[in-house]
N, C-alpha and C positions, 0 to 999 in steps of 0.2 A: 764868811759868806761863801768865799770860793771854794772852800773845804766843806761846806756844807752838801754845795752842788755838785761839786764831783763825787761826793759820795752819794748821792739820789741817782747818778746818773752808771755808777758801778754797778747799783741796788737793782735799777733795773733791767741795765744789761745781765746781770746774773739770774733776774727772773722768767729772763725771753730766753736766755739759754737753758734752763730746767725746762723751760714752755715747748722747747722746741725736740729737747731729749722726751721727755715725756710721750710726745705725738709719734716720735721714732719707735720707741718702744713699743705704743699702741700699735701702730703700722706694723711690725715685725711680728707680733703677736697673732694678729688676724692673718697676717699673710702662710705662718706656720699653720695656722686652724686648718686653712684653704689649702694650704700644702697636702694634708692629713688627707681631705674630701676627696682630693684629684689622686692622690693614691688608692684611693678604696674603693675610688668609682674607676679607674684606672684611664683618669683621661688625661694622655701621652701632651695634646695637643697645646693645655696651657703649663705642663710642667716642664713641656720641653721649652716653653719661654720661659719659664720661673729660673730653670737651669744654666747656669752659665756655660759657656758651651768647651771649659775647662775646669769642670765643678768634679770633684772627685766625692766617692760613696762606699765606708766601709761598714759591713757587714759582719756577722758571728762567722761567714763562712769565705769570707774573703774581702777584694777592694775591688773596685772598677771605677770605669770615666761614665758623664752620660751615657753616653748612645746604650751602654751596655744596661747601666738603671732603667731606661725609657723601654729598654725590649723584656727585658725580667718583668714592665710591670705592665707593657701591652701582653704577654705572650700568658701573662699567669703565672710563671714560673715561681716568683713570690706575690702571692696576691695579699695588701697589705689590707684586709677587710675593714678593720677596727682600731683605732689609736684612742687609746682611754688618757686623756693627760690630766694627771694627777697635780702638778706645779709646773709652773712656768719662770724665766728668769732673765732678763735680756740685760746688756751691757751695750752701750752705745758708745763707739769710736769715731771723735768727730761729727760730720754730717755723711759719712758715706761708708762706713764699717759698721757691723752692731754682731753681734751673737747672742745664740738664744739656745737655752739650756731645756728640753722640754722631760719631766720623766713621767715616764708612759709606760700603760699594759697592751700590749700592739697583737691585736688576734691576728693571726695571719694564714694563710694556707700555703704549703711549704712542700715543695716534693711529693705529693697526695697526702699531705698530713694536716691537721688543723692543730694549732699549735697557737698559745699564750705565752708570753716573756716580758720581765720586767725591764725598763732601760730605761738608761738616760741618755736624749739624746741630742747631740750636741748638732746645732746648724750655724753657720757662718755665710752672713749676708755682706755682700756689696753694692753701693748704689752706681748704677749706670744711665748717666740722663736722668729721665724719673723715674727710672724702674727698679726696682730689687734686685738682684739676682743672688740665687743659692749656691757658694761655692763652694762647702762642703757639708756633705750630712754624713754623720759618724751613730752609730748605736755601740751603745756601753753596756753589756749586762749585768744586771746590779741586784740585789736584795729589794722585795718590798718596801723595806724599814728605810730604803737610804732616801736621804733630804739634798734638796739643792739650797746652798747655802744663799743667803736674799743678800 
């Protein structure tokens, strides 16, 4: 009988812990969607909270910190118009780590150019209090055909 109930009470602790990755993953997913919007509407104001304020950002054409991503994406310098995401893929660490794999066709306007690229792009979340914050976004240049492994 005691072996019954410690295993009912393993079962459910294992179910509230799937329950609770499950909702992180959901969480990080919409928060990447709303990441997309705030780049393409280029509003500085909630990405610079989304941003941790040692969040690093590399690019096909270099790396930078914040401040230097927030002014590229006030000034237009890259204006990130359109993020098409194709797959999505999160990995939860704990209750306060998660990463999220997105690959996307990202229109974007580029030095007076308008320009489409395929990528995958990798974002890494930490939880602060209750809030997310984005400590790195990286872009991959990749092939149409390439898949994120589930």
């Amino acid at each position: 009988m005691r072996t019954l109930i410690i295993g009912i009470l393993l079962l459910l602790t294992g179910a509230q812990t799937f329950a609770q990755t499950d909702t992180v993953e959901q969480e990080i997913k919409e928060l990447s969607k709303l990441k997309w919007q705030w780049m393409a509407d280029k509003n500085v104001a909630e990405l610079a909270t989304l941003f941790h304020d040692k969040s690093k950002f590399v690019h096909m054409s270099g790396s930078w910190k914040k401040d230097r991503e927030l002014e590229i994406i006030e000034t237009g310098s890259i204006w990130y118009k359109k993020a098409d995401v194709h797959d999505v893929a999160v990995e939860v660490f704990g209750d306060d780590t998660a990463i999220l794999w997105n690959r996307i066709t990202l229109m974007a306007h580029v030095r007076g150019n308008d320009v489409s690229n395929e990528f995958t792009v990798t974002e890494f979340y930490q939880k602060e209090g209750d809030a997310w914050k984005l400590l790195d976004l990286t872009f991959s240049s990749v092939r149409d055909t390439h898949e994120i492994e589930h």
